[in-house]
C-alpha positions as CSV (number, residue, x, y, z in Angstrom):
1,X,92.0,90.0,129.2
2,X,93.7,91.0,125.5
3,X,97.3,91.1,127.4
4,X,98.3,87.9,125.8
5,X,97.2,88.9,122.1
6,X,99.2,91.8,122.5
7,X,102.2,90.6,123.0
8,X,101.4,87.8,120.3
9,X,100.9,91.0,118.3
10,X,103.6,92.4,119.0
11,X,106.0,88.9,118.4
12,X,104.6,89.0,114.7
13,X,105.7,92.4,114.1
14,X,109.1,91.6,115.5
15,X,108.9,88.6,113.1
16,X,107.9,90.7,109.7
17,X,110.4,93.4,110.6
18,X,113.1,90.9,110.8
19,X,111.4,89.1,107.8
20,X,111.9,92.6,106.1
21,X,115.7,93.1,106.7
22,X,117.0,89.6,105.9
23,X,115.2,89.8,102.3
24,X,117.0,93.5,102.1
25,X,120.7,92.1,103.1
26,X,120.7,88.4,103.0
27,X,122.5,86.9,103.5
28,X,123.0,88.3,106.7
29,X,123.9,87.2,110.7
30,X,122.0,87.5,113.9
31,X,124.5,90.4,114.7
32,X,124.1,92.6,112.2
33,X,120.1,92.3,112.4
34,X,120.6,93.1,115.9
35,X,122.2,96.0,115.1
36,X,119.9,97.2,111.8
37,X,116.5,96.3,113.6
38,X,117.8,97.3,117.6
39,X,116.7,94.5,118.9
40,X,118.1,92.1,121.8
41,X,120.0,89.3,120.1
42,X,117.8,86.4,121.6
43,X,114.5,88.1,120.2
44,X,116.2,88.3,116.4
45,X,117.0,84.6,117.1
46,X,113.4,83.8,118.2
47,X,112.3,85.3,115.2
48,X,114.8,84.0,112.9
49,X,113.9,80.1,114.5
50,X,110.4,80.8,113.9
51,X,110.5,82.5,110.3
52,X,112.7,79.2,109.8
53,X,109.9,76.7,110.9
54,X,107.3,78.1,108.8
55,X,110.0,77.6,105.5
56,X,110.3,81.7,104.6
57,X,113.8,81.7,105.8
58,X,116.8,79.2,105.9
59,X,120.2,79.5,107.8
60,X,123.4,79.7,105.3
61,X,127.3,79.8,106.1
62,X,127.1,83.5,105.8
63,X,123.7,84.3,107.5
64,X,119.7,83.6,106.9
65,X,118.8,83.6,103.5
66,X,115.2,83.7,101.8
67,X,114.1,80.1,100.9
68,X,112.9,79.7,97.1
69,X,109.2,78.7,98.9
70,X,109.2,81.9,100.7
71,X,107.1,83.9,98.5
72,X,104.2,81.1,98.5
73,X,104.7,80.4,102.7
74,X,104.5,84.6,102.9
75,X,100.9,84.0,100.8
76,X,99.7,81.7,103.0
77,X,100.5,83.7,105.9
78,X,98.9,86.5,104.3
79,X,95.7,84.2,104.3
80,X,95.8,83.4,107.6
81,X,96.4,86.9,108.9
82,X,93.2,87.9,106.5
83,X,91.3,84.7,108.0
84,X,91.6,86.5,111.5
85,X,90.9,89.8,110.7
86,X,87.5,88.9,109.5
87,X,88.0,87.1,113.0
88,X,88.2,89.7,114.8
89,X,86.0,91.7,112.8
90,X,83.0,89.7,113.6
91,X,84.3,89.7,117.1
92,X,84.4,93.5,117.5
93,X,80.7,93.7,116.6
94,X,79.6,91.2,118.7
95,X,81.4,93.1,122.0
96,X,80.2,96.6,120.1
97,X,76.6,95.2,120.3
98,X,76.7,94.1,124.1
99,X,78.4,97.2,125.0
100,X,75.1,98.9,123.9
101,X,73.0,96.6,125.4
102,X,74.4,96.8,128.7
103,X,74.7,100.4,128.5
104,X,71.1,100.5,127.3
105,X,70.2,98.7,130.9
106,X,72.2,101.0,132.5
107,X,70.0,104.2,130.7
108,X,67.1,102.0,132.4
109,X,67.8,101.7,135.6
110,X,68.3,105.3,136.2
């Protein structure tokens, strides 16, 4: 049932970890993030694309380089991510309270 928000989990990470070592040696190629972070090429190129679309990174002669907007993209990221926490939050106590209703039955029946 969650199998798919994991991985989507897991892609994000990927995403700020590769986020993390281009602003500590940008500029810098698919290559040697491959090597830094250990990841397959294609993934740091996934990520790369993707950090690209949403304007926090821009490709450069010499490797991907932060864009000047990056630090007010990064914020609304950051919003976002807080959005669905509260998200999931909510969520959590909505599964937490029918877990204890159905156990509740369950203390009933017996």
């Amino acid at each position: 049932m969650l199998g798919s928000l994991k991985e989507a989990l897991r892609v994000l990470e990927r995403h700020a970890r590769i986020l993390e070592l281009v602003s500590d040696n940008e500029p810098v190629g698919i290559e040697r993030l491959s090597e830094l972070s250990g990841m397959e090429w294609h993934k740091v190129r996934y990520s790369l694309r993707a950090l690209e679309r949403e304007g926090i990174i821009r490709p450069s002669p010499r490797g991907a380089v932060l864009t000047e907007e990056a630090p007010e993209r990064l914020r609304r990221v950051l919003e976002e991510l807080r959005s669905l926490k509260e998200d999931f939050e909510l969520l959590l106590e909505r599964y937490e309270r029918l877990a204890e209703r159905l156990e509740g039955r369950e203390e009933g029946e017996g």
